[in-house]
C-alpha positions as CSV (number, residue, x, y, z in Angstrom):
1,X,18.9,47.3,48.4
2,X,17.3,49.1,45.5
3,X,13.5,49.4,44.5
4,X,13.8,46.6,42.3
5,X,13.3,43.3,43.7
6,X,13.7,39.7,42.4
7,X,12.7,36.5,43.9
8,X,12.3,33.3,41.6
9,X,11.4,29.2,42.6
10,X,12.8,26.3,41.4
11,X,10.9,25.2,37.9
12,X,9.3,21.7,38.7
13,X,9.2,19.3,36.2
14,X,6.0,18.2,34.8
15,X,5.7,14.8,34.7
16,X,3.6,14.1,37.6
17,X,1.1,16.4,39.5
18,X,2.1,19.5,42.2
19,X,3.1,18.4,45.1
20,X,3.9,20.1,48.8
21,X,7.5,20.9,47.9
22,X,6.6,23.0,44.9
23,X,4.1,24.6,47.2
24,X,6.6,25.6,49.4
25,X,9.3,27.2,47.0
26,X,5.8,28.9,45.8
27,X,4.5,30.1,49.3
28,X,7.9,30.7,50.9
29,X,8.9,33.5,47.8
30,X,5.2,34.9,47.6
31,X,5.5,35.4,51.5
32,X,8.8,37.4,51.1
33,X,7.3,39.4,48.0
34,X,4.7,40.3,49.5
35,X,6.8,41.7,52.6
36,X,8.9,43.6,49.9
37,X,5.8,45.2,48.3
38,X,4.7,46.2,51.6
39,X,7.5,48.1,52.0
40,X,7.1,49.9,48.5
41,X,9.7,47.7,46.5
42,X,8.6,46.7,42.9
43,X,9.6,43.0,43.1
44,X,9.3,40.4,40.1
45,X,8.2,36.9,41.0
46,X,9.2,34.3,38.5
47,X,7.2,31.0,38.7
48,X,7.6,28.4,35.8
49,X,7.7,24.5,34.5
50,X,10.8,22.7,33.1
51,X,9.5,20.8,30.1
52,X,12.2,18.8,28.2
53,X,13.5,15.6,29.0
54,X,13.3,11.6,29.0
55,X,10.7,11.8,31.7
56,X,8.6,13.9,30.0
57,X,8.6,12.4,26.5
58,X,8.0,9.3,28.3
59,X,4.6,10.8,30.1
60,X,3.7,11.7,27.1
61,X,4.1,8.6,25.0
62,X,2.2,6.8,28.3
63,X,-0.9,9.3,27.6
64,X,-0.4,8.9,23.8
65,X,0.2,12.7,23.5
66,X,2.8,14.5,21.9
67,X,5.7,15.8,24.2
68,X,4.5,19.6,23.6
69,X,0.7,18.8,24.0
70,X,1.7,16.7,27.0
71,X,3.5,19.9,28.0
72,X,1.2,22.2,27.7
73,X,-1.7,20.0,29.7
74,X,0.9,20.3,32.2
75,X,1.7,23.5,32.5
76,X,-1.8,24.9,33.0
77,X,-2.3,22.3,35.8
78,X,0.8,23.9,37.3
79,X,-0.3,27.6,36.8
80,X,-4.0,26.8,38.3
81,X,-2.1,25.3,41.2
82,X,0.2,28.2,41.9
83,X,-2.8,30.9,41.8
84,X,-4.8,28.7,44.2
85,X,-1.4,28.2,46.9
86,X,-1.7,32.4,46.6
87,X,1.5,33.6,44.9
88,X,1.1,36.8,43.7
89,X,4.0,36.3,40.5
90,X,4.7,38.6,37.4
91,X,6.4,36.4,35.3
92,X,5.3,32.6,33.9
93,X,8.3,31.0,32.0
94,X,7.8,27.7,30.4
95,X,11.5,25.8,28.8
96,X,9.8,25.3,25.5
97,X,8.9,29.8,25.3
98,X,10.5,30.0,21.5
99,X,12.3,33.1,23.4
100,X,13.7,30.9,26.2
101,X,14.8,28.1,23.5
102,X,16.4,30.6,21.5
103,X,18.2,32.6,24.3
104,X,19.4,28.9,26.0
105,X,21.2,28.3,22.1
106,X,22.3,31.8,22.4
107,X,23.6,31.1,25.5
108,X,25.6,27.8,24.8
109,X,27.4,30.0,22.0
110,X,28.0,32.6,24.6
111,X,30.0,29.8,26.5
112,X,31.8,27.9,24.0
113,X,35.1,28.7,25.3
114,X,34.4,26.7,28.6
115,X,32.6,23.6,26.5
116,X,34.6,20.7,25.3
117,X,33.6,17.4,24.0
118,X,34.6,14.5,25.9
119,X,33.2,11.2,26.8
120,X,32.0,9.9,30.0
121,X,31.3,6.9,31.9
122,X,29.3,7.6,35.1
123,X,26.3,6.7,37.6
124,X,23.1,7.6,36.3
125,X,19.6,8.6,37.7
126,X,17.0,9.0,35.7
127,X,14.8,10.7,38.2
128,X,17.2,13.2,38.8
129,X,18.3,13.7,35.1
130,X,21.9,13.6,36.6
131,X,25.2,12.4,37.2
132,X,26.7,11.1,40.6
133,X,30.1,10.2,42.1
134,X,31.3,7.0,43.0
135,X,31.5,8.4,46.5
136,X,28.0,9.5,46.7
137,X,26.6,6.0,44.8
138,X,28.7,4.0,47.3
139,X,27.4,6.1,50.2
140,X,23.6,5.3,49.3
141,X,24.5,1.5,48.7
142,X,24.1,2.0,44.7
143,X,20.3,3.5,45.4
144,X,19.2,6.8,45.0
145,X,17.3,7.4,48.2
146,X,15.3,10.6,46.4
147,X,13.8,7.8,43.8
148,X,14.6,4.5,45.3
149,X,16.1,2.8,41.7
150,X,19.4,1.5,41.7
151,X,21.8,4.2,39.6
152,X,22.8,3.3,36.3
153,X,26.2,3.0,34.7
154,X,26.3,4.9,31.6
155,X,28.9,5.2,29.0
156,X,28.7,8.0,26.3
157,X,30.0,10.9,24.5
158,X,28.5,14.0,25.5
159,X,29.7,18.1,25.7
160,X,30.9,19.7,29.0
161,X,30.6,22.9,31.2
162,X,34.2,23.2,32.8
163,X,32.7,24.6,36.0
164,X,36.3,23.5,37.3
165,X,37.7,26.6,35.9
166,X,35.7,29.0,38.6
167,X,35.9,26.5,41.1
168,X,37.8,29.5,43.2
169,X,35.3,32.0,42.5
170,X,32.6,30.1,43.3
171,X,33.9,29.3,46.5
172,X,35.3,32.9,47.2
173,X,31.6,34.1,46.4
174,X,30.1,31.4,48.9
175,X,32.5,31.7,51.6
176,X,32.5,35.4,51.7
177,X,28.5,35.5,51.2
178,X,28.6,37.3,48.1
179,X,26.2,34.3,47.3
180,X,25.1,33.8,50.5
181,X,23.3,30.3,51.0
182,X,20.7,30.3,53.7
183,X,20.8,28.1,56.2
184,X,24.4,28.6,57.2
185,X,24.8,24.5,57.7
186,X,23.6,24.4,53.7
187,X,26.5,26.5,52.8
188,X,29.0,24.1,55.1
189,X,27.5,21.1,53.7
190,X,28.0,22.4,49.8
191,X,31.5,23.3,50.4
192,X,32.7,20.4,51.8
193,X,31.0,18.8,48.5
194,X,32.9,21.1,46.7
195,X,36.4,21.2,48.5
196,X,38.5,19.5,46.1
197,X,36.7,21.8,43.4
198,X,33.8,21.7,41.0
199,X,33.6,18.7,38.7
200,X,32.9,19.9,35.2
201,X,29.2,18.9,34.3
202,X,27.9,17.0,31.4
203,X,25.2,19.6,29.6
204,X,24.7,17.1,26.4
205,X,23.0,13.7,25.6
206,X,23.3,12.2,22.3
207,X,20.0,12.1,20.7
208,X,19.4,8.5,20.3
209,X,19.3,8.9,23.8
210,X,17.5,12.2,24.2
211,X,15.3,13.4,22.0
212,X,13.4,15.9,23.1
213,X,14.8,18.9,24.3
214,X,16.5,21.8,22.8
215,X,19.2,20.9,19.6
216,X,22.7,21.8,20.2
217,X,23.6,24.8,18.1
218,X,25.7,23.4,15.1
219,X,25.7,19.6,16.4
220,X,22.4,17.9,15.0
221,X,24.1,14.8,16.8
222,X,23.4,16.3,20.3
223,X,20.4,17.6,22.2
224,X,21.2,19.8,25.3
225,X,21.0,18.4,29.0
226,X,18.1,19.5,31.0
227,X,19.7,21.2,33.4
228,X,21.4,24.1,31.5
229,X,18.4,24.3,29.6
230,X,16.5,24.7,33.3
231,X,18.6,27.0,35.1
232,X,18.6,29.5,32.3
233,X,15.3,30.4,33.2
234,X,15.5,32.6,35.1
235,X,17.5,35.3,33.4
236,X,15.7,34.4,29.7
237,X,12.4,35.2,31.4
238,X,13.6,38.8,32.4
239,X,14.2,39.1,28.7
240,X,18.0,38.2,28.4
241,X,20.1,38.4,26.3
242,X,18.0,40.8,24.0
243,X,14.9,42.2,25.8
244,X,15.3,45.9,27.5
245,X,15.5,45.6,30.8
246,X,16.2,42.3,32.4
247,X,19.3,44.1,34.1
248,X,17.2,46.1,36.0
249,X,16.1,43.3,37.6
250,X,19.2,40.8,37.9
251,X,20.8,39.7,40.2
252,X,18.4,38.1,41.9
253,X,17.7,38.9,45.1
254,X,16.5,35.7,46.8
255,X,16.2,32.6,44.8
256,X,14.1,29.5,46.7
257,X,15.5,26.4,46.2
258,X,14.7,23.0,48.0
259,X,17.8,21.2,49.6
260,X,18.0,18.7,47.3
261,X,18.8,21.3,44.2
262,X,21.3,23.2,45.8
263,X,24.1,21.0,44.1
264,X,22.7,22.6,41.0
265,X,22.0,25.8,42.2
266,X,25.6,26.3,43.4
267,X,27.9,24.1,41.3
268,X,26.7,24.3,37.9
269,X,24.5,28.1,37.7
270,X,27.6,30.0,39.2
271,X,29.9,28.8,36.9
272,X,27.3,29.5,33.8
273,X,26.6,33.4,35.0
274,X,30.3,33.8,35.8
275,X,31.0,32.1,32.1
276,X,28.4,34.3,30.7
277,X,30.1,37.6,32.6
278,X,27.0,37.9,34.6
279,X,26.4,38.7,38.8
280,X,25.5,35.7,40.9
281,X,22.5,35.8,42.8
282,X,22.9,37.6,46.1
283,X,21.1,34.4,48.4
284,X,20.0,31.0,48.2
285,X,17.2,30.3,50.4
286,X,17.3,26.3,50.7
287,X,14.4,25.2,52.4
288,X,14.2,21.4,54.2
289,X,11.9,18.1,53.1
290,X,8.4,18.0,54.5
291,X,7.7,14.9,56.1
292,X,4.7,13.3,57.2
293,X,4.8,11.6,61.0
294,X,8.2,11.7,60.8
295,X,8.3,9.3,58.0
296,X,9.6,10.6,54.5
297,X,6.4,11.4,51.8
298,X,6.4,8.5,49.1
299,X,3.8,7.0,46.9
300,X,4.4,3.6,47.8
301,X,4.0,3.8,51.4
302,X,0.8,5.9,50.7
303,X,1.6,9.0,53.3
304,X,1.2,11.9,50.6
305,X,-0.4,14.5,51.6
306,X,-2.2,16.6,48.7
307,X,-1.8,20.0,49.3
308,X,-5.2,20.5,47.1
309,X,-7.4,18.3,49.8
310,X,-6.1,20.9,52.7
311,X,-7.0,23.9,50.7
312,X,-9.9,22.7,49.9
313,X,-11.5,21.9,53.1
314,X,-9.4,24.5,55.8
315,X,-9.1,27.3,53.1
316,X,-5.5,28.8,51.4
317,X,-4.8,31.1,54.4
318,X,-5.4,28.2,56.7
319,X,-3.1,26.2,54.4
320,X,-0.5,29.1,54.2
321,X,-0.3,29.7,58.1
322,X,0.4,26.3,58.9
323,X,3.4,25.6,56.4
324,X,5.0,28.9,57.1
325,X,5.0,28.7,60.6
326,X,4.8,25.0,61.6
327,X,7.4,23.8,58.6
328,X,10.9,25.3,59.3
329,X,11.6,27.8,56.4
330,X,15.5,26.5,56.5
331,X,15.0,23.0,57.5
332,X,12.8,20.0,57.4
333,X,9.9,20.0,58.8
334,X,6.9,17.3,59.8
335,X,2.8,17.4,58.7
336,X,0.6,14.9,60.2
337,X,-3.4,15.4,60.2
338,X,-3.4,16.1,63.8
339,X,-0.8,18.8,64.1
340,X,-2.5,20.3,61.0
341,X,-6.0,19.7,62.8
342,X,-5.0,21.5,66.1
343,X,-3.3,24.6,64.7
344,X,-6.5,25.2,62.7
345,X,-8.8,25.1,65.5
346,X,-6.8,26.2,68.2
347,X,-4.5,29.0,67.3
348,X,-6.6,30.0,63.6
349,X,-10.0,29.6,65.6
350,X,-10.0,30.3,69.1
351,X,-7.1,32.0,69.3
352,X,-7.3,35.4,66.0
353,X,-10.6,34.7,64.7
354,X,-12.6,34.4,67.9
355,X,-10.4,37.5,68.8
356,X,-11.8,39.4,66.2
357,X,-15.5,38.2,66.7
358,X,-15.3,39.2,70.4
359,X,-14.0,42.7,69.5
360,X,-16.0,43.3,66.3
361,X,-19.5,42.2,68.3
362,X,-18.3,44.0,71.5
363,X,-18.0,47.1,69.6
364,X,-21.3,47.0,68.1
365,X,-23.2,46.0,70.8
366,X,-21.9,48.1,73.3
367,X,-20.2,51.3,70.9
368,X,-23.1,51.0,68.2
369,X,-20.2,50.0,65.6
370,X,-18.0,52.7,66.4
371,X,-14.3,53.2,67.4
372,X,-13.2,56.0,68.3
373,X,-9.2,56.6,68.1
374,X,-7.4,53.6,68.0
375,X,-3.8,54.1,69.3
376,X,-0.7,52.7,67.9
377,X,0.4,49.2,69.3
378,X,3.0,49.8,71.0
379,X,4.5,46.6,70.3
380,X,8.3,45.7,69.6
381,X,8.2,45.0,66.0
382,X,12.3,44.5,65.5
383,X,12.3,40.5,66.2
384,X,9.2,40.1,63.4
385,X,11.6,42.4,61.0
386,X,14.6,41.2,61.8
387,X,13.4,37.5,61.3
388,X,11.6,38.2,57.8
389,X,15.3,39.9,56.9
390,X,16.5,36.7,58.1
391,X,14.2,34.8,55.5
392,X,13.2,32.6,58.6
393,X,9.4,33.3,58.4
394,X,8.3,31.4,61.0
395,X,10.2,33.1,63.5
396,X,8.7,36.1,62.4
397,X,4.9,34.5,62.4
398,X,6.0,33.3,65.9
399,X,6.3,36.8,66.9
400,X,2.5,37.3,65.5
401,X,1.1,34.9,67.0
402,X,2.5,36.4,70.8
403,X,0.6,39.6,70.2
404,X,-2.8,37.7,69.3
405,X,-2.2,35.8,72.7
406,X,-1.3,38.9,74.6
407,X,-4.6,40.7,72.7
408,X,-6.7,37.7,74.2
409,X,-4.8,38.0,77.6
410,X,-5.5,41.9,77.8
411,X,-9.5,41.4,77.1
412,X,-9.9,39.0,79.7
413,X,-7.9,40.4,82.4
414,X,-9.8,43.9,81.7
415,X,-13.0,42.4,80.9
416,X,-14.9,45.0,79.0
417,X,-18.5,43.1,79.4
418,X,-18.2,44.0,83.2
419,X,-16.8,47.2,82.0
420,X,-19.9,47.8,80.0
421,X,-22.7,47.1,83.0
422,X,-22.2,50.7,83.9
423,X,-21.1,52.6,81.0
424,X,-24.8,54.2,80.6
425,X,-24.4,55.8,83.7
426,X,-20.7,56.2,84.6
427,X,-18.9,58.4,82.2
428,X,-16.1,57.1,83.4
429,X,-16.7,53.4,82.6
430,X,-17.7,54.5,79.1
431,X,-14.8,55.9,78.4
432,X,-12.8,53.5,80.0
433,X,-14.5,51.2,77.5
434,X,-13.8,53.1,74.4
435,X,-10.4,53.0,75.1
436,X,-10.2,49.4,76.0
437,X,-12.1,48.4,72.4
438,X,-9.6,51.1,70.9
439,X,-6.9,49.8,71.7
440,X,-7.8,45.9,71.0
441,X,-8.9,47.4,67.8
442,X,-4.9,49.1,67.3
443,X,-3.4,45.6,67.9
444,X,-5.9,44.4,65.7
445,X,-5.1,46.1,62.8
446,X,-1.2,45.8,63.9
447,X,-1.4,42.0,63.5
448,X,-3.0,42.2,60.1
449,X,-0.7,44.5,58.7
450,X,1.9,41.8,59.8
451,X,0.0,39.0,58.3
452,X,-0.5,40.4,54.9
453,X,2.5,38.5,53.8
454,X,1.2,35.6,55.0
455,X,-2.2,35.0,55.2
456,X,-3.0,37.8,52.7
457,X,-7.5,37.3,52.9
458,X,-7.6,37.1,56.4
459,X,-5.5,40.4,56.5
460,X,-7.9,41.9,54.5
461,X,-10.9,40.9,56.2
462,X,-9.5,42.6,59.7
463,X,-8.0,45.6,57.5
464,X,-12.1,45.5,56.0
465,X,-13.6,44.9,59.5
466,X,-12.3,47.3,61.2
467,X,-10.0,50.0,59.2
468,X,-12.8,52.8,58.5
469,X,-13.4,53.4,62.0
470,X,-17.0,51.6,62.4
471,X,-17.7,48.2,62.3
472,X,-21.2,48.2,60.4
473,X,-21.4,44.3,61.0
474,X,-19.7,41.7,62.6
475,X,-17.4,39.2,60.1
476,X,-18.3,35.5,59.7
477,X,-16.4,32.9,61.4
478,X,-13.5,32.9,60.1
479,X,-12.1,29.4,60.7
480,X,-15.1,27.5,61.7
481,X,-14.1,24.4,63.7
482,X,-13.4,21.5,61.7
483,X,-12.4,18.3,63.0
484,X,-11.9,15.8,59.9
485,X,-9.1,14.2,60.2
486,X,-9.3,14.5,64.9
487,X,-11.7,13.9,66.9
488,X,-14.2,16.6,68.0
489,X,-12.6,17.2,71.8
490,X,-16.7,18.0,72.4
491,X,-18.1,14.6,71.6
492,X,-20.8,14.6,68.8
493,X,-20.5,13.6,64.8
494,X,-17.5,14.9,62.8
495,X,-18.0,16.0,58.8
496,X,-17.3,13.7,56.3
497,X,-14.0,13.5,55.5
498,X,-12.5,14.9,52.7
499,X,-10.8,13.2,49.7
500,X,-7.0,14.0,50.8
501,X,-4.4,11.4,49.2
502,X,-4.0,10.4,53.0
503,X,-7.1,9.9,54.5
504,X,-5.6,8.6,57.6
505,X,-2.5,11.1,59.6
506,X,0.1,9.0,59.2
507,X,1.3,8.9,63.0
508,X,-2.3,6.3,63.3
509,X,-2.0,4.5,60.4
């Protein structure tokens, strides 16, 4: 691996408002940035928005904007949001950049030989901006289950990738990891879609039926398809083809993807690098659905869950913690108010920020702030590398969260306030106790260092607390108990609740 990192996320489309998924893509590659950076690698982090499209010109026409001033609303909602979740990116690409239009047209020229004009008769969803096979329509009973409307059959001429032509390399590169796709079932699962080879893809709609989006170079007839226009992004906003540079960064390294992409991701962008003679990425990190109480997250049965309301009232570290180590990174996972509620208050409050308090107030009451030598940890820290290698992140937080428990376990099995009784008189006892605060104080800063990547303020404010060697004053609470959404296990009133799109956890509604 060389000093130069890449990690990008999947470019949500902006007709409707951030949701947990893109929070995900956006937490899960800030988390294994940051990791990188810790270990001195100079990694670029692309974040973006996907802005052309029927959906979009429709949003627009519904607000009575124009598509680009639509867009642009849009895409400033999306950059606010992806600050707040945290990530730490170096690069905002947006589909209607004049260098990314440009470099898309550029690259349709670059694959003319592998485009052909043909027309096609197909099923159609709209939400997906996609084709789909009789054999997947027939399997979902004619309904896409992502958007629950019927597909539609659509007739029309249109131009085409032949991704059938590196159907072999494609599946050379997946099978022998060259493209590795993370989970290993994700990879079985797209090669059995692909086993009797790619299908080439539509990447044109006629403009009577698509108007907005980026003109086919030398056909005024034909408007290119979304997703060649999408997937380009992230090699035109390293500066390809013309800027200095972008090979320095490409191939990526990890790209995150949610499960329902990876279609894209591995069918159609492998054939357009390999057409355009360029490296595929080295891994596909496909990450599962979030659902809420088991039940899937749709507007109509009113179980969203904003991820603004949880930052909002628990805090973006809070918010962070729980989705990197409660939600699978490689597979679905479920949120419901309660889970959310109890891994705040248990394992946030009592179990690393009262740590901290205890240790932080012990030393200053008893050491008048100070440390003294705080010895290594001398904790195994292969299964917390080896897992963020593994890009499964909350294996790795797992790990973290053992050596908090085993910190609480050591102070109250030695008990330094008895310790302490006779530390003014028994040189002994005080050193004993400098040693005891010492090395809580080691583990201490060992657990922050290993929770930079993920909960990157509460790092700091350990790293702040207690890294100079004297504590000159004890932190605030960190998490201070907060039972919106529970009840308080001690009786009394609760605060109001916040406004969350589901006020009620969806395993009580």
């Amino acid at each position: 691996m060389g000093k130069n990192l890449y990690v990008t996320t999947a470019i949500p489309y902006v007709n409707g408002a951030p949701h947990i998924g893109h929070a995900l893509d956006y937490l899960l590659a800030d988390v294994w940035a940051r990791y990188q950076k810790q270990n001195g690698k100079t990694v670029r982090f692309q974040v973006g928005t996907d802005e052309h499209g029927n959906k979009i010109a429709a949003k627009a026409a519904e607000a009575n904007m124009a598509p680009k001033q639509y867009t642009d609303q849009m895409a400033t909602v999306f950059e606010s949001f992806i600050k707040k979740v945290g990530a730490e990116y170096t690069d905002f690409v947006r589909t209607t950049d004049p260098h990314h239009e440009a470099a898309v047209q550029w690259i349709w020229q670059k694959l003319q030989p592998y485009i052909y004009k043909g027309s096609y008769e197909g099923w159609y969803c709209t939400g997906h901006e996609a084709f789909f096979t009789d054999k997947e329509v027939e399997a979902t009973g004619g309904v896409c289950p992502d958007h629950q409307k019927p597909y539609e059959r659509i007739s029309e001429e249109n131009y085409y990738l032949k991704a059938s032509a590196f159907t072999d390399q494609v599946r050379e590169a997946i099978e022998k990891n060259k493209m590795r796709i993370v989970p290993e079932f994700r990879k079985k699962e797209f090669l059995e879609l692909m086993k009797d080879g790619l299908k080439d893809v539509s990447i044109s709609r006629p403009r009577k039926t698509l108007t907005w989006g980026v003109p086919v170079p030398g056909d005024p007839e034909q408007v290119m398809y979304v997703w060649l226009d999408a997937l380009a992004n992230y090699i035109t906003v390293l500066g390809y083809p013309d800027k200095e540079g972008w090979q320095e960064y490409w191939p990526a390294d990890v790209q995150v993807i949610g499960k329902d992409i990876l279609r894209f991701h591995a069918g159609i962008w492998p054939p357009m690098l390999l057409g355009l003679g360029i490296s595929l990425p080295k891994t596909l990190l496909t990450h599962g659905h979030v659902n809420v109480g088991g039940a899937k997250m749709s507007k109509s049965v009113g179980n969203v869950v904003d991820p603004n309301g949880i930052m909002d009232t628990y805090g973006v570290d809070a918010f962070r913690y729980f989705f990197a180590r409660h939600i699978p990174t490689q597979d679905d996972g479920d949120f419901t108010w309660e889970k959310f509620e109890t891994s705040y208050n248990t394992e946030l409050g009592n179990d690393l920020g009262n740590v901290v308090q205890r240790v932080a107030s012990m030393l200053v009451r008893y050491q008048a702030g100070v440390i003294g030598e705080a010895p290594q940890s001398e904790h195994d820290m292969r299964p917390y590398r080896e897992a963020m290698e593994n890009l499964q992140f909350n294996v790795a937080l797992d790990q973290v969260w053992l050596m908090v428990r085993s910190l609480n376990q050591y102070i109250d099995t030695v008990k330094p306030w008895e310790i302490a009784k006779t530390k003014d008189t028994d040189q002994d006892a005080a050193e004993h106790l400098a040693e005891v605060l010492a090395t809580s104080v080691g583990n201490l800063l060992q657990i922050a260092d290993l929770l930079v990547p993920f909960m990157p303020s509460t790092a700091k404010i350990i790293h702040d607390t207690f890294g100079t060697g004297v504590v000159t004053a004890v932190p605030a609470v960190m998490f201070p108990k907060l039972y919106v959404h529970t009840p308080d296990p001690r009786g009394g009133s609760q605060p109001a609740a916040p406004t969350v799109a589901n006020e009620q956890p969806a395993d009580h509604a």
